[in-house]
C-alpha positions as CSV (number, residue, x, y, z in Angstrom):
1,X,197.8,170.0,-80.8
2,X,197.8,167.0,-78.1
3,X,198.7,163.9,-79.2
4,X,195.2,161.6,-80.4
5,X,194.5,158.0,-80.9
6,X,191.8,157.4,-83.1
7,X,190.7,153.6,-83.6
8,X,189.7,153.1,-87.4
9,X,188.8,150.0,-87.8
10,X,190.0,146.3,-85.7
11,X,190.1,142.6,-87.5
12,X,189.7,140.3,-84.2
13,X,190.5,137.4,-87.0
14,X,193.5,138.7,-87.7
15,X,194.8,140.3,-84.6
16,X,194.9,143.0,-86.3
17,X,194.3,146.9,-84.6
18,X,194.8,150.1,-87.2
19,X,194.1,153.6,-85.6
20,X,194.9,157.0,-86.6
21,X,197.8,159.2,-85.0
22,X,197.1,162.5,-84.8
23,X,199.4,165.9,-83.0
24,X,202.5,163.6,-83.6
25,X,205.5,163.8,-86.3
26,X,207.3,161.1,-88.0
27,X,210.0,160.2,-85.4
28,X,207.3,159.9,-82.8
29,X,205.3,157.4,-84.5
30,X,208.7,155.7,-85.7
31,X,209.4,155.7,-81.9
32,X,206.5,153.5,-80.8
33,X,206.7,151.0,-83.7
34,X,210.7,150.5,-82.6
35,X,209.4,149.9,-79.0
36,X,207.3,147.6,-79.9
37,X,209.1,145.4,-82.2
38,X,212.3,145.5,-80.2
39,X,211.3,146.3,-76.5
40,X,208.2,144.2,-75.7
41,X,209.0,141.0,-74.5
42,X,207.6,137.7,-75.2
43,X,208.0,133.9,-74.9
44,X,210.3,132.2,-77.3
45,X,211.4,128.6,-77.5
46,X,215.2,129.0,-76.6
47,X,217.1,125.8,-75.4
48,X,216.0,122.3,-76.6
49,X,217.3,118.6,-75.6
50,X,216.3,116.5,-78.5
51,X,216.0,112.5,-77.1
52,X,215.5,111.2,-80.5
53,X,215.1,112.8,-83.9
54,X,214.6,110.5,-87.1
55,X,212.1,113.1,-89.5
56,X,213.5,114.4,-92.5
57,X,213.9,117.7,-91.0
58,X,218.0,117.9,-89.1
59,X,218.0,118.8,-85.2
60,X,218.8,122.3,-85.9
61,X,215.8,123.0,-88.8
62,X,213.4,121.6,-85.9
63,X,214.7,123.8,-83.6
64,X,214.6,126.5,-86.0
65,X,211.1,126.2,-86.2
66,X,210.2,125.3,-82.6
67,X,211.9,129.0,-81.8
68,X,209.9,131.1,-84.9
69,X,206.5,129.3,-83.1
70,X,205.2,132.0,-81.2
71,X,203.9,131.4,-77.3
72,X,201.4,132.9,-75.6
73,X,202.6,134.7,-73.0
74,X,201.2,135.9,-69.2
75,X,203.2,138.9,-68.6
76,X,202.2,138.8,-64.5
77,X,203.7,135.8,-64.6
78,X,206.9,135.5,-66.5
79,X,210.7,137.5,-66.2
80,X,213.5,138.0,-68.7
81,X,215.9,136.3,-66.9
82,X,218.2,138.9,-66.4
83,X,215.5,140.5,-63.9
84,X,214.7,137.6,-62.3
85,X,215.1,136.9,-58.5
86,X,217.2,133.6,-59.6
87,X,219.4,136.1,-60.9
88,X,219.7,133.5,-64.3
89,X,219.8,130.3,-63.1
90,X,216.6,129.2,-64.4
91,X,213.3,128.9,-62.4
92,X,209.4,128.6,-63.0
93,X,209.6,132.8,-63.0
94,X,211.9,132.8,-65.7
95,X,211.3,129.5,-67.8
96,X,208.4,127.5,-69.5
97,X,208.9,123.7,-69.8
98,X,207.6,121.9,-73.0
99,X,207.3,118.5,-74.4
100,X,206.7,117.1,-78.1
101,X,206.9,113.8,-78.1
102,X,205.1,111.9,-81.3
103,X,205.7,108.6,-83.3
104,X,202.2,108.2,-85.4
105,X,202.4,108.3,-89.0
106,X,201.4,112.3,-90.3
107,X,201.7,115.5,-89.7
108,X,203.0,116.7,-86.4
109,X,201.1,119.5,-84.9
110,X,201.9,122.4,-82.5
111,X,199.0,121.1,-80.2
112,X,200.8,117.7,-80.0
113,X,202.9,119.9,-77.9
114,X,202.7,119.6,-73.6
115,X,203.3,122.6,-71.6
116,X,204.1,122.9,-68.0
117,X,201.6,126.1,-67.6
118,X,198.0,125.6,-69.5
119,X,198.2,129.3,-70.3
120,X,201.5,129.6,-72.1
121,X,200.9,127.2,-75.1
122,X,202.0,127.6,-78.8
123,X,199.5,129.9,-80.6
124,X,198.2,128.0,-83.6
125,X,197.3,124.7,-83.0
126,X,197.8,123.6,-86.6
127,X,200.9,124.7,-87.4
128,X,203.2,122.1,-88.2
129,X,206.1,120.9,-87.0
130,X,206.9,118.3,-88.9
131,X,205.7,115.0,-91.0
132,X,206.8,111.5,-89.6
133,X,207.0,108.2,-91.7
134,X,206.3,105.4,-90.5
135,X,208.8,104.5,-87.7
136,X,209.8,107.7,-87.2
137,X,209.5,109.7,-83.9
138,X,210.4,112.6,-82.3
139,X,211.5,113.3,-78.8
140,X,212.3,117.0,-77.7
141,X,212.1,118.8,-74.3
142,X,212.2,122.6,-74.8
143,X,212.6,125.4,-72.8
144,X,210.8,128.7,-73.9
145,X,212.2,131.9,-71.9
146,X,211.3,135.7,-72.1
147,X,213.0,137.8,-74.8
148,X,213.2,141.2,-76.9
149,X,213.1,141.5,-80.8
150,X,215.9,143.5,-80.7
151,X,218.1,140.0,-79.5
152,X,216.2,137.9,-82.2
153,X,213.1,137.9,-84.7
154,X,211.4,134.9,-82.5
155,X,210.9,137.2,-79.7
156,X,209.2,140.2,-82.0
157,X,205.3,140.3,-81.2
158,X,203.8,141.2,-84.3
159,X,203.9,143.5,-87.0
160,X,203.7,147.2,-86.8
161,X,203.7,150.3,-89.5
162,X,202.7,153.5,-90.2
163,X,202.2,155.2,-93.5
164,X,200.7,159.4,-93.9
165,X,197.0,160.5,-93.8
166,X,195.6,160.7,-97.4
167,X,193.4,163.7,-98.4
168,X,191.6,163.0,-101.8
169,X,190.5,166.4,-104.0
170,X,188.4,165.1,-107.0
171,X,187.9,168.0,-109.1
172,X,185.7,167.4,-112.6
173,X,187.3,164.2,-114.3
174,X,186.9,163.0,-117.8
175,X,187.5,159.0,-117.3
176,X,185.9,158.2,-113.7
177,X,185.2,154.5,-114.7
178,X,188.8,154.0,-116.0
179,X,190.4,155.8,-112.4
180,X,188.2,153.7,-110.3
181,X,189.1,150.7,-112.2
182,X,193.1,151.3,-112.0
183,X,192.7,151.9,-108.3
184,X,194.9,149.3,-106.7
185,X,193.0,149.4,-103.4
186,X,189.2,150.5,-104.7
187,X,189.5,153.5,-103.4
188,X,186.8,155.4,-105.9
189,X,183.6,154.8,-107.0
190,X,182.2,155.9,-110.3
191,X,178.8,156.6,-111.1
192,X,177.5,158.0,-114.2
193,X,180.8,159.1,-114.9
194,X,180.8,161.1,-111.7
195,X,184.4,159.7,-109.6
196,X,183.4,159.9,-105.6
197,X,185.8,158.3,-102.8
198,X,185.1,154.8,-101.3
199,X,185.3,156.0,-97.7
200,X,185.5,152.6,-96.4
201,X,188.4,151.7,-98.7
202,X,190.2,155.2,-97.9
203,X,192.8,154.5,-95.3
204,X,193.6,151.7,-97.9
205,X,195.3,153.8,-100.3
206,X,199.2,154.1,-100.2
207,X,199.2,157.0,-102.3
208,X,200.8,155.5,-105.3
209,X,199.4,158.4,-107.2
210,X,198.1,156.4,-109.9
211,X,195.0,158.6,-110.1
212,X,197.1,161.5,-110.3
213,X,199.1,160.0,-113.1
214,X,195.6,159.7,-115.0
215,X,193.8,162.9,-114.5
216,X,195.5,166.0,-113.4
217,X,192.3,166.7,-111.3
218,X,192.6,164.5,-108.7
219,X,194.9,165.7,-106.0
220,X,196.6,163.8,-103.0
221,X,197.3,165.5,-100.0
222,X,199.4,164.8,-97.0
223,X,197.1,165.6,-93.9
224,X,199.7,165.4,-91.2
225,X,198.4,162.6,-89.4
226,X,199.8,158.8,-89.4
227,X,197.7,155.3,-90.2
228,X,199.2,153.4,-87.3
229,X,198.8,149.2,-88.1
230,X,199.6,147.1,-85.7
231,X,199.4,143.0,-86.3
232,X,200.1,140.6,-83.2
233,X,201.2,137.2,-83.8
234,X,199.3,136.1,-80.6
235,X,201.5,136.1,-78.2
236,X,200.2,138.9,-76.8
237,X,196.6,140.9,-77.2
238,X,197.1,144.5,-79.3
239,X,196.0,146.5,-76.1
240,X,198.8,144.5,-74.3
241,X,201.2,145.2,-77.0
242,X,200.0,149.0,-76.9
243,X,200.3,149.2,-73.1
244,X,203.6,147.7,-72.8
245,X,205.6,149.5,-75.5
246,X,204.2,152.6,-73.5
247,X,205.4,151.5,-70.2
248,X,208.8,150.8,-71.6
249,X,209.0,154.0,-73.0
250,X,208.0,155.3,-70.2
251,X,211.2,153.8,-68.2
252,X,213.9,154.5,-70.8
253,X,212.5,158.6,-70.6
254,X,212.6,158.5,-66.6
255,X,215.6,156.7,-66.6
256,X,217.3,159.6,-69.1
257,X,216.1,162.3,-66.8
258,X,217.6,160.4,-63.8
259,X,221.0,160.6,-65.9
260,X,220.7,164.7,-66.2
């Protein structure tokens, strides 16, 4: 069998994607969600010159934070520096310049933040950075390169997991209220004490087998298929995500048969 994507559903809110996997095996799908979370890269906050600091939060906390803010990123227009034409040295290829600079009383905002390119600019607008007190400021030029998860977490691009296919049998139970009702993730409905499956709630379960556990008639199947989820954190869109961990895989496979 050829290996299938299947898109179940997709939360635009949430960045969120979830499809389902089918003709693969375990270490396949494993494979992708490695690629993904340590091979794709991103912008990151990564060197910061802090001109004057007073919050309550230490140099290093604010930094910590800056880096774990995640950047949009334009992947046309950005290197990792080691594959960069300045070979390292740092140029507008390679590196984003940004600015916070605030002194007003309140909360300090990721917006509050200046960029050097209009399309690579923190994600969430809200977040915050910090909280200032009156006469207190803070000064920081950062510099936000390209990076992989595998170096550190700031440079992962969202979440992504996989769990089995479920297959629900319902044979002839005697408590179809009290099943539906210990269902975790509403995956049953029950109807004058007839149990039927939710099927919009169905790639919800995580086989916990609490049903089971309750009525011997209720079966749970493994169908040999994968729910793929995959969660970006904005930096990138979850077809870019998708696309990219492809091409990298891609590389490393031509690269291996190069080596033979």
């Amino acid at each position: 069998m050829a290996m299938k994507l299947e898109k179940i559903k997709e939360e635009r809110k949430k960045n969120k994607i979830t499809f389902l996997f089918k003709g693969s095996d375990e270490v396949f799908a494993n494979t992708i969600r490695r690629t993904i979370i340590e091979e794709v890269p991103v912008l990151a906050v990564e060197d910061l010159e802090i001109k004057e600091n007073n919050c309550a939060l230490y140099d290093e906390m604010l930094g910590l934070r800056l880096g774990l803010c995640p950047v949009k990123t334009d992947l046309k227009s950005y290197n990792l520096k080691d594959e960069c034409k300045c070979e390292g040295a740092g140029c507008a290829q390679c590196e984003l310049k940004m600015h916070l600079k605030a002194s007003k009383k309140g909360y300090v905002y990721a917006k509050d933040t200046q960029s050097s390119d209009p399309k690579c600019t923190f994600v969430y607008d809200e977040m915050p950075l910090a909280k200032l007190l009156s006469k207190q400021k803070v000064d920081i030029q950062m510099t936000a390169t390209m990076g992989k998860g595998r170096d550190h977490a700031k440079w992962i691009p969202g979440l992504a997991f996989f769990k089995k296919e479920p297959v629900v049998k319902i044979g002839t139970v005697k408590d179809a209220e009290g099943i539906a009702a210990a269902c975790p993730q509403n995956v049953f409905n029950a109807k004058g004490g007839k149990l039927t499956i939710n099927k919009d709630n169905l790639y919800d379960c995580h086989l916990c087998n609490q049903c089971v556990d309750l009525d011997k008639n209720i079966t749970l199947e493994d169908s040999g298929n994968f729910i793929f989820s995959l969660e970006s954190w904005g930096q990138l869109t979850n077809k870019e995500i998708l696309t990219q961990s492809a091409k990298v895989l891609l590389e490393k496979i031509d690269n291996l048969e190069k080596q033979i």
